[in-house]
N, C-alpha and C positions, 0 to 999 in steps of 0.2 A: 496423486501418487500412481505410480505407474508397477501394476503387477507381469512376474514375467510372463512368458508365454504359457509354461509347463505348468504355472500355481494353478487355473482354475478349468482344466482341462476335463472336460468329460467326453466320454468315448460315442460318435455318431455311428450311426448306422453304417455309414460309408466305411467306417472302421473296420468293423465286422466282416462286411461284406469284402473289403479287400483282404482281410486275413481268411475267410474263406476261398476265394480264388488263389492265391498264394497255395495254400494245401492242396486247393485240389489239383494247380501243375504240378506239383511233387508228387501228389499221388500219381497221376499218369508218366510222369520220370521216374517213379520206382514198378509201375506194370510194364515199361517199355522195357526196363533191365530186364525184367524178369522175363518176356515175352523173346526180347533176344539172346538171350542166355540157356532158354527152349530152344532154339533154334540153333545157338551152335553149339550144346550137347549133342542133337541128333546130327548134326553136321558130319559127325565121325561116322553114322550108320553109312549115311548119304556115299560117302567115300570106300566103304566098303564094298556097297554096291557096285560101284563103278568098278573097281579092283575084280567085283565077281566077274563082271560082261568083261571086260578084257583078258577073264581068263588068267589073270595073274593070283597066287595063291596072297591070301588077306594077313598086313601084317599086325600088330599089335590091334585088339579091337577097341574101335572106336578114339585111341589115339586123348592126345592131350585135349579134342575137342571138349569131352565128357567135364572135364576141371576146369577147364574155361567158363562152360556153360553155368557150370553149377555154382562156380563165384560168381558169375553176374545176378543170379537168381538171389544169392545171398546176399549180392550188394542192393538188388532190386527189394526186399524183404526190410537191408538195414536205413536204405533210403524213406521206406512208407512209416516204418517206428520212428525216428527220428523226424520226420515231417508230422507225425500227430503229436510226438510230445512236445514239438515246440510251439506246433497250434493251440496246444491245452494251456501253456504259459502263456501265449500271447491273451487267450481270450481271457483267463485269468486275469493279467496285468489290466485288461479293458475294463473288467467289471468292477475290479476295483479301485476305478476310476487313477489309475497309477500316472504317472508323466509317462510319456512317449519316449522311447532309448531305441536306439539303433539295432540292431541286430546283426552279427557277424555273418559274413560271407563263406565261411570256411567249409561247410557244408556245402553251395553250391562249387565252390572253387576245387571241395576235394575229390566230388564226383565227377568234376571237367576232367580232373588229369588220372584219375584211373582210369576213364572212359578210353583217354588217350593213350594210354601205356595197355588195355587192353586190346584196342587197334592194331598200335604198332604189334603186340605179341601174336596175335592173331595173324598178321600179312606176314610176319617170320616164319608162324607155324604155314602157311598156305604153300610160303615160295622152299619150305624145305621138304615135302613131300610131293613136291612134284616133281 
């Protein structure tokens, strides 16, 4: 008799340890948000400055940079929650010795294209205050 693959599965080491590696790229994809999200909050300061040495009077401070920023830091925040709580189900489903299921991509797919749509809005805001 032939049993399937999923009946008598118990979770190796190598398990583990890839769903640890797994987390900890997400954790460094949600400190890089966050780290550049710091950076172009202060981005508006930056541009102030530059407005001071040219001697041109400063207009709105710190500009839509500030909201930029501070969404990236909250996406960099919502990416590190959601990367531990799905590590906590994964190591769960291991211990208890569960069948192997795939796991959705939607998470990596939905922070590809905000990334991108943060880009793009970023190179609009850059080419419209110049």
């Amino acid at each position: 008799m032939e049993t399937s693959p999923e009946a008598g599965h118990k979770a190796a080491l190598g398990d583990y340890l890839a769903a640890e590696r797994t987390l900890l790229a997400w954790i460094r994809t949600g400190l890089a948000l966050m780290g550049f999200g710091f950076v172009v909050a202060r981005f508006g300061l930056f541009l102030e400055q530059l407005q001071a040495i040219r001697g041109a009077a400063p207009r709105e401070p710190y500009g839509l940079s500030l909201w930029f920023g501070t969404a990236l830091i909250a996406v960099g925040v919502m990416v590190n929650v959601f990367a531990g709580v799905r590590h906590m189900r994964l190591v769960q489903s291991l211990d208890r010795d569960a069948p192997p299921r795939s796991h959705s991509t939607v998470q990596a797919v939905a922070v590809a294209f905000l990334l991108g749509l943060v880009g793009l809005a970023m190179a609009a805001y850059l080419i419209s205050i110049r």
